[in-house]
C-alpha positions as CSV (number, residue, x, y, z in Angstrom):
1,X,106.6,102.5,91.5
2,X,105.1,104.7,94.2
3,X,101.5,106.5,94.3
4,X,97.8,106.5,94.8
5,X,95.7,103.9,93.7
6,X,92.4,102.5,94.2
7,X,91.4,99.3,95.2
8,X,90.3,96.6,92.7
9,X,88.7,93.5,93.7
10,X,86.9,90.6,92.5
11,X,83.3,90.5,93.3
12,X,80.9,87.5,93.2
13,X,77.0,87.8,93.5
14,X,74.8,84.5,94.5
15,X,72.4,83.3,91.4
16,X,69.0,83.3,91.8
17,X,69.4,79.6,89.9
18,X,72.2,77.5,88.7
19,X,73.0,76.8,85.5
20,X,72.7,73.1,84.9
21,X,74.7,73.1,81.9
22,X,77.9,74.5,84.2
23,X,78.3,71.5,86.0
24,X,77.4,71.0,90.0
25,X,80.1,73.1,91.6
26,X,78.2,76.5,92.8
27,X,78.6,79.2,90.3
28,X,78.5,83.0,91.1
29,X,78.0,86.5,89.2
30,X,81.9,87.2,89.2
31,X,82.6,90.9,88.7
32,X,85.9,93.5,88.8
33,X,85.2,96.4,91.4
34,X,86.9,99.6,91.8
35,X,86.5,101.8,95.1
36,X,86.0,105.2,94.7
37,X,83.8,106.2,97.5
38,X,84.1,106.5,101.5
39,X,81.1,104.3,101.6
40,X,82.4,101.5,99.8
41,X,80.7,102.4,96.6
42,X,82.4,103.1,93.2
43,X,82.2,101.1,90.2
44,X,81.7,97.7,88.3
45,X,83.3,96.4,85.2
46,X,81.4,93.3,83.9
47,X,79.8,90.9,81.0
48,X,75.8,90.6,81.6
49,X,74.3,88.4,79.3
50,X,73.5,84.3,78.8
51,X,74.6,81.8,76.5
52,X,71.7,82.1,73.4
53,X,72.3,85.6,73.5
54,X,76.0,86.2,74.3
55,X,77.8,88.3,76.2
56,X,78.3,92.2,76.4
57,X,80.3,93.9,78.6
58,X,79.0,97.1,80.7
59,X,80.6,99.5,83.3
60,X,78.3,101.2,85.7
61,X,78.7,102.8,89.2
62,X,77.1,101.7,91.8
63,X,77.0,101.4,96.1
64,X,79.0,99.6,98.0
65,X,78.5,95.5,97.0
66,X,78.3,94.4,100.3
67,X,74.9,95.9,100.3
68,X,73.5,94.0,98.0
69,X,71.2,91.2,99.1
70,X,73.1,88.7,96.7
71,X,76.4,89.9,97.6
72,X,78.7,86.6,98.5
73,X,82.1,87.4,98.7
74,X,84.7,90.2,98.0
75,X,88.7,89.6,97.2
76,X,91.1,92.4,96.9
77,X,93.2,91.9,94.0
78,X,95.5,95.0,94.5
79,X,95.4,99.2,93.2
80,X,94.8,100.8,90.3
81,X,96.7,104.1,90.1
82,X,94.6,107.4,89.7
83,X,95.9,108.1,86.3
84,X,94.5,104.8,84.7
85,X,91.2,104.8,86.3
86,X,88.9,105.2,85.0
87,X,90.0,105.8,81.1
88,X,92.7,103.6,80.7
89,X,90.8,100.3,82.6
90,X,87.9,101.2,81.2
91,X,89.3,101.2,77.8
92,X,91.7,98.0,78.1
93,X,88.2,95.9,79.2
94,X,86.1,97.1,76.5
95,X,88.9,95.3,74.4
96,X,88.5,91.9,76.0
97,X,85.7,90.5,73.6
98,X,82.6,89.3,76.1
99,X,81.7,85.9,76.1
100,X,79.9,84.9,72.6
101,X,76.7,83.1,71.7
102,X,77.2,79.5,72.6
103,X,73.9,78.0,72.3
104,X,70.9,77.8,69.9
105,X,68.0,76.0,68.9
106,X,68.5,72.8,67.1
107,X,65.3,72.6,64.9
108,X,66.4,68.9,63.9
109,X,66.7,67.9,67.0
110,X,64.4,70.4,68.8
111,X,66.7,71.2,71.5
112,X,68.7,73.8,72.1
113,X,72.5,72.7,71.9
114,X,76.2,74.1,72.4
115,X,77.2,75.8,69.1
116,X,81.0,76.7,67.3
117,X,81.5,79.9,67.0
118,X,80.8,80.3,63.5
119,X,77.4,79.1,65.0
120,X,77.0,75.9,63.6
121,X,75.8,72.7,65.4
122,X,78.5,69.7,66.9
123,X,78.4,66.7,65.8
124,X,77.6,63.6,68.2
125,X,81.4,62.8,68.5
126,X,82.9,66.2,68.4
127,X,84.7,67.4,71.8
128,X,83.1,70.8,72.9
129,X,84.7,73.4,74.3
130,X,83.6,74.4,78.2
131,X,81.1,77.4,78.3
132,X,82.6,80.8,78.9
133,X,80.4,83.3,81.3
134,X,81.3,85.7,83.4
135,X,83.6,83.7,85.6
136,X,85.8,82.7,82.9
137,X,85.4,86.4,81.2
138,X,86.7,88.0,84.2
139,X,89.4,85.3,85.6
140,X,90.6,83.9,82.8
141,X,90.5,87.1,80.2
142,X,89.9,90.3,81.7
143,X,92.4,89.9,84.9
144,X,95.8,88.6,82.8
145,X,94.5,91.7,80.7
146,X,95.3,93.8,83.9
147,X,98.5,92.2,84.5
148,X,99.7,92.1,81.5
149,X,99.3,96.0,80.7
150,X,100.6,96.2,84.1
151,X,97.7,98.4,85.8
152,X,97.0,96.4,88.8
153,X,99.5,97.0,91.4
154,X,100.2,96.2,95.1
155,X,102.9,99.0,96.2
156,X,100.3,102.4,96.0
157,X,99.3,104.0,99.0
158,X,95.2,104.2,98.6
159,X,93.9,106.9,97.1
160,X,91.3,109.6,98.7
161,X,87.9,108.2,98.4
162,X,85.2,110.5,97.3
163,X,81.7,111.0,99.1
């Protein structure tokens, strides 16, 4: 297949504070980036949220990532054609379900704890599941979402880029 595409890549952000619940390896904001613009801007496809709360996932425009003071690291993933951005992206994330609420207050034990999803409490000997954030959202779900429905690709030409 031949064409104009834009570049995707995988963005990660520095946290103002780990999470001590996701172990000691460093964790990042990990987000899917689309360039549009001459100046590196053009727009993000993420899940913002925490683990009491849950998840949603957002899409917003914004200026180049690099110029953000938490900006870490960029890796370009490959194109999206013209004709799938950004409708048919757009509308293949919003069907990846955001990472759900995975933690609440335990009044009995007066902590707050992992949950199941259907929101109850573990038990002492039950094996929990590893928290899903935005890391997991966007390597593990939202990118074999891409491949699969085959719109990330690595033989377009790239694309004009807007002002």
């Amino acid at each position: 297949m031949s064409g104009q595409g834009y570049n995707l890549y995988k963005v990660q952000y520095t946290l103002g504070m780990q999470d001590p619940l996701m172990g000691s390896e460093t964790r990042y904001h990990t987000v899917l980036f689309v360039e549009t613009k001459a100046d590196g801007g053009g727009h993000t496809f993420q899940v913002n949220g925490d683990l009491v709360s849950g998840m949603s996932y957002e899409s917003i425009s914004g200026p180049n990532p690099e110029l953000s003071q938490t900006y870490f690291a960029k890796t370009h993933l490959g194109r999206i054609r013209i004709e799938d951005y950004p409708e048919r992206l757009d509308g293949l994330l919003q069907t990846v379900p955001p990472p759900p609420r995975q933690r609440a207050f335990n009044v009995k034990t007066m902590r707050t704890e992992q949950i199941k999803p259907d929101g109850t409490f573990y038990q002492a000997d039950e094996q929990r599941p590893p928290f899903i954030k935005c890391t997991e959202w966007t390597e593990q779900q939202a990118l074999p979402a891409l491949y699969q429905h085959q719109l990330l690709h690595n033989n377009l030409q790239q694309a004009p880029l807007g002002r």
